[in-house]
C-alpha positions in Angstrom: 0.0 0.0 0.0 1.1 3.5 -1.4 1.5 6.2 1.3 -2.0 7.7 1.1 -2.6 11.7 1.6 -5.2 12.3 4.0 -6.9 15.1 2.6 -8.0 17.7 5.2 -11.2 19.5 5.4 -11.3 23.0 4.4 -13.2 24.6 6.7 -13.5 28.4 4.8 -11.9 31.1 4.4 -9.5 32.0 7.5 -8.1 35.5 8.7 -5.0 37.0 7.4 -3.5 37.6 10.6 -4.2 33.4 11.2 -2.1 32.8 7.9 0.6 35.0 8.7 0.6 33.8 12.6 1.0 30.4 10.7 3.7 31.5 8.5 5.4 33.2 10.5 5.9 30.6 13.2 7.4 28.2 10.7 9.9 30.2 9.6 11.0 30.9 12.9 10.5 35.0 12.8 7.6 34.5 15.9 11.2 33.5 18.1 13.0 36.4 16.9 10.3 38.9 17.8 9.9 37.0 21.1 13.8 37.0 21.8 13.6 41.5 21.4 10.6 41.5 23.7 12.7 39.4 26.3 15.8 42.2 25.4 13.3 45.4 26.3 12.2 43.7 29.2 15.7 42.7 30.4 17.0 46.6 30.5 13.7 47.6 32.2 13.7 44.6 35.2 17.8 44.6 35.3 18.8 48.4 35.0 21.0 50.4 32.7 24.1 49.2 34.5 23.3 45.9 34.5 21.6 45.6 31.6 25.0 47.3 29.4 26.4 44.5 30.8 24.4 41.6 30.0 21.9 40.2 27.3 19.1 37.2 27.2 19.9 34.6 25.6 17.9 31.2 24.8 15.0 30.3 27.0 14.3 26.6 27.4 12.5 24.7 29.6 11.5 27.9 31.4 15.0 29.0 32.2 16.2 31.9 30.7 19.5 32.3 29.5 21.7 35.7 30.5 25.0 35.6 28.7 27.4 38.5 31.2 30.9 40.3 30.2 32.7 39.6 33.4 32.1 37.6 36.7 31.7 40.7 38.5 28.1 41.6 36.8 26.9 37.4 37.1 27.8 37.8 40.7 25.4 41.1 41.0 22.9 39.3 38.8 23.1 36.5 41.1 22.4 38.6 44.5 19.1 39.7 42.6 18.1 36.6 40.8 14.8 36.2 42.7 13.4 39.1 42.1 14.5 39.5 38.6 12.6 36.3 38.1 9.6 37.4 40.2 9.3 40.9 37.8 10.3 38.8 34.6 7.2 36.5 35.7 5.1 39.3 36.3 6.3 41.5 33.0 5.9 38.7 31.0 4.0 35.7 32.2 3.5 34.2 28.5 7.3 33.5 28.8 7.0 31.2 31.8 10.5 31.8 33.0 10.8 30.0 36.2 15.2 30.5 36.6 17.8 32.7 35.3 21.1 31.1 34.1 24.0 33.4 34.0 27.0 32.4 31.6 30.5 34.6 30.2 29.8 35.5 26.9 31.1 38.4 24.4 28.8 40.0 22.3 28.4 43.6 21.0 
């Protein structure tokens, strides 16, 4: 027996902004707009200071990568972990960070 398409019910017409939701999850764009909002979120929960100093990286599993120039800022970011996970949590609940993770990273 042939592999056999299964041939899905139309169901009408459907919204643009479904479509493009659609399309743009595939092609990954709906992670890259996520990834900015967790950037403007980071410098308003961590500070100017901190926040020159240190960038989001992946989130998985709920725990939000923070790549850091120097041991000096993870060490800060440490003392203040809780609460910058109780205000990410509360900023942005859709993200469903439950940890920070601090690693040395360079970046621009």
């Amino acid at each position: 027996m042939r592999g056999r398409r299964i041939r899905s019910k139309r169901q009408g017409p459907q919204s643009i902004g479904d479509v493009l939701a659609r399309l743009l999850a595939r092609r990954g764009y709906a992670a890259q707009q996520q990834h900015q909002v967790q950037q403007e979120v980071w410098k308003e929960l961590a500070g100017s200071e901190l926040a020159g100093q240190s960038r989001p990286g992946n989130l998985k599993g709920g725990v939000l990568e923070i790549l850091v120039r120097s041991s000096s800022a993870i060490q800060e970011l440490s003392f203040q972990k809780r609460e910058l996970v109780r205000r990410l949590q509360q900023a942005e609940p859709q993200l469903n960070v439950r940890d920070l993770r601090f690693r040395i990273a360079e970046f621009d």
